[in-house]
C-alpha positions in Angstrom: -26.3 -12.2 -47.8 -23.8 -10.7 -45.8 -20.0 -9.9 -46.8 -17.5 -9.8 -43.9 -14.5 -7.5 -45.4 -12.3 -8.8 -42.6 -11.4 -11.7 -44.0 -10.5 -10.7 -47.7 -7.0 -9.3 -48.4 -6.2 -5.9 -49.0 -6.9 -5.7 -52.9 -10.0 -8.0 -52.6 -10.9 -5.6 -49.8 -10.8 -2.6 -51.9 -13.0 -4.0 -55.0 -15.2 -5.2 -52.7 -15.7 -1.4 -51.5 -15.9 -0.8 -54.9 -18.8 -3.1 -55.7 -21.0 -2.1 -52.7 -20.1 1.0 -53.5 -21.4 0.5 -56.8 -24.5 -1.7 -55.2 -25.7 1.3 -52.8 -25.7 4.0 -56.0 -27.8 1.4 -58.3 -30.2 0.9 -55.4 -30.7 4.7 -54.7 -30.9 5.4 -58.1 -33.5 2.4 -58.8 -35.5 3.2 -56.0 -39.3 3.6 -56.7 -42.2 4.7 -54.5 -45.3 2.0 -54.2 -47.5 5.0 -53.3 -50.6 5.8 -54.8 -49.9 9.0 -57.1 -52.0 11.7 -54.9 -54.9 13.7 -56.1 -57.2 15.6 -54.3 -60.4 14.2 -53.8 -62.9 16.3 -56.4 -66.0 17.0 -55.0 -68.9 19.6 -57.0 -68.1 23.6 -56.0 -71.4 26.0 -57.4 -70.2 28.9 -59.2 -71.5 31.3 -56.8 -73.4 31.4 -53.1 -77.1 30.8 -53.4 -78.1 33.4 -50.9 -75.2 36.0 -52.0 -78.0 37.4 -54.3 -77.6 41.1 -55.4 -76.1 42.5 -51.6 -72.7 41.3 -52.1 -70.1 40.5 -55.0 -67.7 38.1 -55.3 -64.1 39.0 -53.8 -61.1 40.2 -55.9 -57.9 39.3 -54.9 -57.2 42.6 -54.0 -60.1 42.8 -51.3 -58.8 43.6 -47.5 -60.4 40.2 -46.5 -57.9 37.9 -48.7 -55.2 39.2 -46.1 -54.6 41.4 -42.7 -56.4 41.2 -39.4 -60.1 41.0 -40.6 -61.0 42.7 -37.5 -60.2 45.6 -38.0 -62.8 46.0 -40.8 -65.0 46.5 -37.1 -63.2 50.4 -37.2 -62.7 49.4 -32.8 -59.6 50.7 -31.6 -60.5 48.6 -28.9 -61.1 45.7 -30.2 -58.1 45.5 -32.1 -56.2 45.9 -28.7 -57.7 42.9 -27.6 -57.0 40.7 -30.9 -53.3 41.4 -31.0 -53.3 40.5 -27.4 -55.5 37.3 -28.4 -52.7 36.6 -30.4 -50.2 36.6 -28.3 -50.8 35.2 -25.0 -54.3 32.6 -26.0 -53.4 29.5 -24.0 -55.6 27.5 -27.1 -53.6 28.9 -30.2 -50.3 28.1 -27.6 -51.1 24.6 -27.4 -51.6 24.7 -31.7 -48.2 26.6 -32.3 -46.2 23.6 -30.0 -48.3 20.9 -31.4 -47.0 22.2 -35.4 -43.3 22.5 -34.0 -43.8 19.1 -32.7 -45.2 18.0 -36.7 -42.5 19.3 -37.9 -40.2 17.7 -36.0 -41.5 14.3 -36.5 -41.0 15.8 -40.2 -37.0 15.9 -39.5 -36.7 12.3 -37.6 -38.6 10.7 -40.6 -36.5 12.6 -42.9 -33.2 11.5 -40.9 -34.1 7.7 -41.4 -33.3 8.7 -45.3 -29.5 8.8 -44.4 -27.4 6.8 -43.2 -26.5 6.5 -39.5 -23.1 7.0 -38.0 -21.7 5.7 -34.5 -18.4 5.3 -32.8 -18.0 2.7 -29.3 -14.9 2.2 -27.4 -14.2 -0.2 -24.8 -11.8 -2.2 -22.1 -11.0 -5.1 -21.1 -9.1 -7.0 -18.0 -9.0 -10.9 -17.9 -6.9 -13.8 -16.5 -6.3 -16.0 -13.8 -6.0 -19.5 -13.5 -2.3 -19.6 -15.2 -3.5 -18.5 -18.7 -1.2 -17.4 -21.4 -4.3 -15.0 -22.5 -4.6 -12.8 -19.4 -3.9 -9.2 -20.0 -6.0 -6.0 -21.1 -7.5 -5.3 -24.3 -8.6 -2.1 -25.9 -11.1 -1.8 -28.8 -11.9 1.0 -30.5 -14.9 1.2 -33.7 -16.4 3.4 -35.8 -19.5 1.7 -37.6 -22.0 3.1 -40.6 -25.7 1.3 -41.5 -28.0 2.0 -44.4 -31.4 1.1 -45.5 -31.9 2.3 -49.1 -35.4 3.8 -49.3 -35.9 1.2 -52.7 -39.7 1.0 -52.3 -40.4 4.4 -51.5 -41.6 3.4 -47.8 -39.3 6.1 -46.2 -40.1 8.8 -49.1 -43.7 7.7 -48.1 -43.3 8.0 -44.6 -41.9 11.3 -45.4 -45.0 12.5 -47.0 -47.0 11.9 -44.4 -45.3 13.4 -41.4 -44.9 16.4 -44.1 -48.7 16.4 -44.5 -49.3 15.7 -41.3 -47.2 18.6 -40.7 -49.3 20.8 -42.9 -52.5 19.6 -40.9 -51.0 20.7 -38.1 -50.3 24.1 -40.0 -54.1 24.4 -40.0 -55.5 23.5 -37.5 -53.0 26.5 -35.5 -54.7 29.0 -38.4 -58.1 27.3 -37.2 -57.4 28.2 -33.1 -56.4 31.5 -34.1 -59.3 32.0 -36.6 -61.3 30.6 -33.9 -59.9 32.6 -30.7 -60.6 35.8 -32.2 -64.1 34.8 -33.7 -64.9 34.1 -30.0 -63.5 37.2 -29.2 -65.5 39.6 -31.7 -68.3 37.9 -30.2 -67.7 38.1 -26.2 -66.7 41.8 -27.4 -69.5 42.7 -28.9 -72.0 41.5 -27.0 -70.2 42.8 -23.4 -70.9 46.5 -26.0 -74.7 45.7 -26.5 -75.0 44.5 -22.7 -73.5 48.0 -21.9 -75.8 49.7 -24.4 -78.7 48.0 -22.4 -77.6 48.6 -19.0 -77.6 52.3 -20.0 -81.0 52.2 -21.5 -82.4 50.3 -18.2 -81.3 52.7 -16.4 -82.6 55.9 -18.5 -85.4 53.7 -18.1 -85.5 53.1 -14.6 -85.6 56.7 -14.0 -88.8 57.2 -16.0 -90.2 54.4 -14.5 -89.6 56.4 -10.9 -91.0 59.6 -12.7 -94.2 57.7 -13.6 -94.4 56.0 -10.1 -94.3 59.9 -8.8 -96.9 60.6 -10.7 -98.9 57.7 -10.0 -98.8 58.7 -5.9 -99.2 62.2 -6.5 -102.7 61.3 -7.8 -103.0 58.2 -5.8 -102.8 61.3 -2.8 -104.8 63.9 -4.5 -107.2 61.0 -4.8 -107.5 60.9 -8.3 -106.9 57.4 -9.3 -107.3 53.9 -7.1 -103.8 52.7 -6.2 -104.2 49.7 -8.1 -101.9 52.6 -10.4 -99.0 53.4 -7.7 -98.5 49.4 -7.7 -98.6 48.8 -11.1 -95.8 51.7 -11.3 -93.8 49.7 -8.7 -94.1 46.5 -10.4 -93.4 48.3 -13.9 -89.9 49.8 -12.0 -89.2 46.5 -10.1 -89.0 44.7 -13.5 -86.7 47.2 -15.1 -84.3 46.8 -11.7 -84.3 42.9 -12.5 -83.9 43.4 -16.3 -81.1 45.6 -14.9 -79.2 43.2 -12.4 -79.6 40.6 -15.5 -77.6 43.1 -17.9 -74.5 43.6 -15.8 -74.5 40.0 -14.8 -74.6 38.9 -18.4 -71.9 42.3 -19.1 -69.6 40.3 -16.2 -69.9 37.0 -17.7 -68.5 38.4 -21.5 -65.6 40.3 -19.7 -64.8 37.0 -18.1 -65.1 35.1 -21.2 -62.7 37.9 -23.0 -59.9 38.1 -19.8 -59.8 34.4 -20.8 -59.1 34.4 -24.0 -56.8 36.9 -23.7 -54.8 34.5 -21.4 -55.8 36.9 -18.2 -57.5 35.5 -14.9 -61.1 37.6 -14.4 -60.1 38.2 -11.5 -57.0 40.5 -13.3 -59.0 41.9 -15.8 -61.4 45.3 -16.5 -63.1 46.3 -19.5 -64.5 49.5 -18.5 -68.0 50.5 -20.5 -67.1 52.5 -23.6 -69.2 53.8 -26.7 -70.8 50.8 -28.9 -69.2 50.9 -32.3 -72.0 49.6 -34.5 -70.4 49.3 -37.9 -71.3 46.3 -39.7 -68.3 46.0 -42.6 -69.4 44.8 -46.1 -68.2 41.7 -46.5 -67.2 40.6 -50.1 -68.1 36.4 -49.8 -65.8 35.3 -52.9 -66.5 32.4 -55.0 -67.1 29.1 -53.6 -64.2 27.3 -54.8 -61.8 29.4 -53.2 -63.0 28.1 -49.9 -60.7 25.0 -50.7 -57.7 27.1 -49.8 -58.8 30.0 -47.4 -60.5 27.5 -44.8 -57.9 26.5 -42.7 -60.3 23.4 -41.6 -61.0 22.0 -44.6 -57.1 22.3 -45.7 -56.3 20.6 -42.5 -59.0 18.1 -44.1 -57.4 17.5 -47.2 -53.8 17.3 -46.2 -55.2 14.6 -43.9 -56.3 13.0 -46.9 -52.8 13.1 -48.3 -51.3 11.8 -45.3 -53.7 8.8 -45.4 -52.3 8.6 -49.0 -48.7 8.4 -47.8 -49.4 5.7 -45.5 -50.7 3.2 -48.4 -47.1 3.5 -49.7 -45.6 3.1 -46.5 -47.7 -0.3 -45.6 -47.5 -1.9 -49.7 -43.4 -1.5 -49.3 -44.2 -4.5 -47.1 -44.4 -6.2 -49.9 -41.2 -6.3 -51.9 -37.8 -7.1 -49.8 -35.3 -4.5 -48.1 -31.7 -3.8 -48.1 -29.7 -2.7 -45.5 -25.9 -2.3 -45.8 -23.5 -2.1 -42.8 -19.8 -1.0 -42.3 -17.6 -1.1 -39.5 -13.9 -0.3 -38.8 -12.3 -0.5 -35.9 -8.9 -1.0 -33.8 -7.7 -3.5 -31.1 -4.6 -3.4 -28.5 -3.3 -4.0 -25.1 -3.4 -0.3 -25.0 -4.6 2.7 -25.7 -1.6 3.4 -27.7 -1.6 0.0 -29.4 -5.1 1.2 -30.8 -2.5 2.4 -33.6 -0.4 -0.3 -34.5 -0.9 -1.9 -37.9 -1.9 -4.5 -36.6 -4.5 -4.0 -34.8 -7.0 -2.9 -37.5 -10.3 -4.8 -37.7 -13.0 -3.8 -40.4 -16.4 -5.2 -41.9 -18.4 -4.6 -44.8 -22.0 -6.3 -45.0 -25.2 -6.8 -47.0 -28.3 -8.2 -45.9 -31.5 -8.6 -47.4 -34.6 -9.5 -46.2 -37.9 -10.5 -47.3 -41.4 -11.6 -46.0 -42.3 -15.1 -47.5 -45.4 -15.8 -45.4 -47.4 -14.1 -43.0 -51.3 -15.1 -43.6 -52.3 -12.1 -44.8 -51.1 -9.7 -42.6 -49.5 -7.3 -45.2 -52.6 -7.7 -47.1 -54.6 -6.7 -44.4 -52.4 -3.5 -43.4 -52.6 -2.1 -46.7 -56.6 -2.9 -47.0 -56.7 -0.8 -43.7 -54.5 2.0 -45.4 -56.8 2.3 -48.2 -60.3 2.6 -46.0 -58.3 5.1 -43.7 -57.7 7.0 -46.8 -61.6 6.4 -48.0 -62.5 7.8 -44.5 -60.6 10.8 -44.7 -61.8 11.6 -48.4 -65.0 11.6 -46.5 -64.6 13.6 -44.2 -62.8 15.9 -46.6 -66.1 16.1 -48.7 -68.4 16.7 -45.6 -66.0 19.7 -44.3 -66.4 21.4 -47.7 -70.2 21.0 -48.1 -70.6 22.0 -44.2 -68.0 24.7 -45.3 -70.8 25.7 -48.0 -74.0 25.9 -45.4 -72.2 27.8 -42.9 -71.3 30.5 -45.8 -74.8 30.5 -47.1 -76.0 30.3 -43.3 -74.3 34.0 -42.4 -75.4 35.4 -45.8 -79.0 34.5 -45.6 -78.8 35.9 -41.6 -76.9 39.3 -43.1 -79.6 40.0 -45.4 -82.6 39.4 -43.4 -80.7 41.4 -40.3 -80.5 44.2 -42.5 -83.9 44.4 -43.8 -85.1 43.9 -40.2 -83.4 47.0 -39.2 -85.1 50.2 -40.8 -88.5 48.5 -39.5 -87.0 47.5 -35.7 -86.0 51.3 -36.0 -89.5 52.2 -37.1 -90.5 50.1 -34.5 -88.9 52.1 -31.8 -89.8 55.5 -32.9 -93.8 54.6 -33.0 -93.3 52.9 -29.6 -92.0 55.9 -28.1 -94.0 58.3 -29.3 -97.0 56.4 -28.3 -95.7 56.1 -24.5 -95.0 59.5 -24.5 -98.6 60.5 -25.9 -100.2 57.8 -22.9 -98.5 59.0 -20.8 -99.4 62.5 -21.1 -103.1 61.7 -21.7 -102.8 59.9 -18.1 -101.7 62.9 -17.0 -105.2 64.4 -17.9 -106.6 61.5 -17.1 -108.2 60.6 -20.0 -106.6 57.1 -19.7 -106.4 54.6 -17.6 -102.5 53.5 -16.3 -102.7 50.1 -17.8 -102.9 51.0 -21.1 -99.6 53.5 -20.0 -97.8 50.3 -18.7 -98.8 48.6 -22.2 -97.0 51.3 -24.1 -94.1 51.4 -21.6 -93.6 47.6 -22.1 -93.6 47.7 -25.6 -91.5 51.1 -26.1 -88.8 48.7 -23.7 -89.5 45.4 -25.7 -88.5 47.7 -29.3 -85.7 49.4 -27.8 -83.8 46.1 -26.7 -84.8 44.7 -29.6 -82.9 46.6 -31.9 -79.8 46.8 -29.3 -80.1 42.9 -29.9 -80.6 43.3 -34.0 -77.5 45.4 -34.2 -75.2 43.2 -32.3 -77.0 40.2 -34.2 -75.8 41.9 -37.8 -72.0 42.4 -36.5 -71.8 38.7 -34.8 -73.0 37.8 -38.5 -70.3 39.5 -39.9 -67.9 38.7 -38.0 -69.0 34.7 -38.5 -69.2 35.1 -42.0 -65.5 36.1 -42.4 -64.7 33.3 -40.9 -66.9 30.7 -42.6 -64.8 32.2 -45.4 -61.6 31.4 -43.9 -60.7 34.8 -41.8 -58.5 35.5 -44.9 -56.4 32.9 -44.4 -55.2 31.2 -47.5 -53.4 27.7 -47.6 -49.4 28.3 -48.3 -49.1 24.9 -50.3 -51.7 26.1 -52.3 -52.5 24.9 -55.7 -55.6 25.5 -57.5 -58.5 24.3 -56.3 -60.3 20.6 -57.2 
């Protein structure tokens, strides 16, 4: 149905105004949203971590992890350089921070549509010819107005899901970040260790040459067959490659960190500096309160949500829409005719429209709605219980890499002293060299060994907080399902 004002007089023109006036407040206050009411999915959350066991307690709210830059709990100045500049110029968490303005913009147009839209036009015209009395110019000027009320809730709905959408978006940038400075720690760290072992290869290197000396001396004094001077070489020759390895794997971390902290290699030094070894308790919190401080299983869930919006949006197919239109505008043979009395033209209009057959189609959108909504529950329940392992994954890791320790450093010091005793015993030749080069391997093989244990325990650290969210928390919040 649609009313023309133009054509009713003045009084009928103004209680028409009045009834659609009348019309649009009944609609917007009658309007009602076909949505599903939205509930987080529920899914089973233990009471506490299965491998936690006696090393760790749950978190309080006041613990350092809940907020702050969680890698400082490292105590590397360094380190902390490098994560503020992570921050800052990471091409990754870049391309995250535009992608959430661009959410939230979509958040403003579909919050526009809400409103009703203004525009203006203007215009000339020139015609005649031919003898006619109706050649001449004409000038029209209007301003016109249109409104959908939002009586089904599809615009609320759509709403809802650009603003969840939104909040996906929200984190999944928490997530690049989390994850741009977990892959620093890591590059860090293990750039430290490969420094650590390029100083022990080469402490090591130099006994090597000490015991290839004394190898030749008694190769020359005739003492021993000089199957010993090349067993020395190849002992020394092996160290030199193990060496070569180290500071190529050391240049590949210092790549991988220049990177990430939006530098070309090429730009870029990390010069070697002391190892800082510290390996921060970590307090694991309760497993429920992964449901906030994960900034992937958030994004998960406020998926979910937005699937949820969508049902609304494709069921207010359904029922039949209003739109109501207004227009006023002027017409004259010039610019300052525009304001004659005359020359006012105005409109006022209804229209309503409704779907009365489409085989299905409808039906079909909103069955479509509903499985996308099914799929992203799933998903939802498979981030959290991945969210779980990966928790109980770094705990169980943690633990063992701690006992490990103490006996790797045991390790070491029996290795050691029994290379040293060999090789003094070969000085009196009361053993052959082989059994020197044994203990020589093996004093090597403990000593990287625990290099590689102690980076092992922080790169466990540093992944369990952030399998428990980096201590990020959710800002819509809300207790958890």
């Amino acid at each position: 149905m649609i009313v023309h004002a133009s054509l009713l007089p003045p009084r009928a023109y103004a209680t028409r105004t009045a009834r659609l006036s009348s019309l649009a407040l009944a609609l917007a206050l009658t309007a009602c949203s076909v949505a599903p009411v939205y509930q987080r999915p529920g899914i089973a959350t233990p009471v506490a971590f299965k491998e936690a066991g006696a090393l760790w307690q749950p978190a309080a709210p006041a613990d350092a992890l809940d907020r702050g830059p969680w890698w400082t709990l490292f105590q590397d100045a360094e380190l902390n350089r490098l994560a503020k500049q992570v921050q800052l110029s990471n091409q990754n968490i870049a391309a995250a921070v535009a992608a959430y303005a661009q959410a939230q913009a979509l958040v403003r147009e579909q919050r526009a549509a809400l409103f009703p839209s203004l525009g203006a036009s203007a215009g000339a015209s020139r015609a005649g010819g031919g003898g006619s009395s109706r050649s001449g110019t004409a000038v029209q000027a209007a301003l016109g107005a249109d409104w959908a009320p939002d009586l089904w809730g599809r615009l609320g709905s759509a709403v809802d899901s650009a603003a969840a959408g939104a909040q996906v978006s929200e984190a999944d940038l928490a997530s690049a970040r989390l994850s741009a400075v977990g892959a620093l720690v890591a590059a860090y760290f293990q750039l430290r260790e490969a420094d650590a072992e390029i100083a022990l290869l080469l402490a090591t290197v130099e006994g090597y040459e000490r015991s290839l000396q004394i190898t030749q001396n008694r190769y020359a004094a005739g003492v021993v067959a000089r199957t010993d001077v090349l067993q020395a070489q190849t002992q020394r020759a092996n160290a030199l490659a193990d060496l070569a390895t180290a500071r190529q794997n050391r240049a590949r971390f210092e790549h991988a960190v220049a990177v990430l902290t939006g530098v070309a290699p090429a730009d870029f030094s990390l010069p070697p500096a002391p190892w800082e070894t510290t390996v921060p308790a970590v307090p694991p919190g309760i497993p429920s309160t992964l449901l906030q401080r994960r900034p992937d299983i958030a994004a998960a869930e406020r998926a979910v949500a937005a699937a949820n919006a969508q049902v609304g949006v494709q069921r207010s197919a359904y029922f039949p829409s209003v739109s109501l239109s207004a227009s006023l505008g002027r017409t004259g043979s010039s610019v300052s005719g525009l304001f004659g009395a005359s020359g006012a033209v105005w409109s006022l209009g209804v229209s309503v429209a409704q779907t009365l057959f489409d085989a299905g189609a409808i039906a079909a959108r909103v069955q479509g709605a509903e499985a996308g909504r099914d799929a992203k529950v799933a998903l939802y329940r498979q981030t959290v219980l991945t969210a779980f392992q990966s928790v109980e994954d770094q705990l169980s890791a943690l633990r063992t890499l701690q006992e490990q320790e103490p006996l790797r450093q045991e390790a070491v010091f029996a290795a050691e002293r029994t290379e040293q005793q060999l090789l003094n015993r070969y000085r009196e030749g009361q053993v052959s060299y082989t059994e020197v080069v044994t203990a020589q391997v093996s004093a090597l093989s403990a000593r990287r060994a625990l290099l590689q244990l102690q980076v092992s325990r922080q790169l466990a650290a540093a992944s369990l907080v952030q399998a428990l969210g980096g201590g990020w928390q959710a800002p819509w919040g809300g207790a958890p399902a």
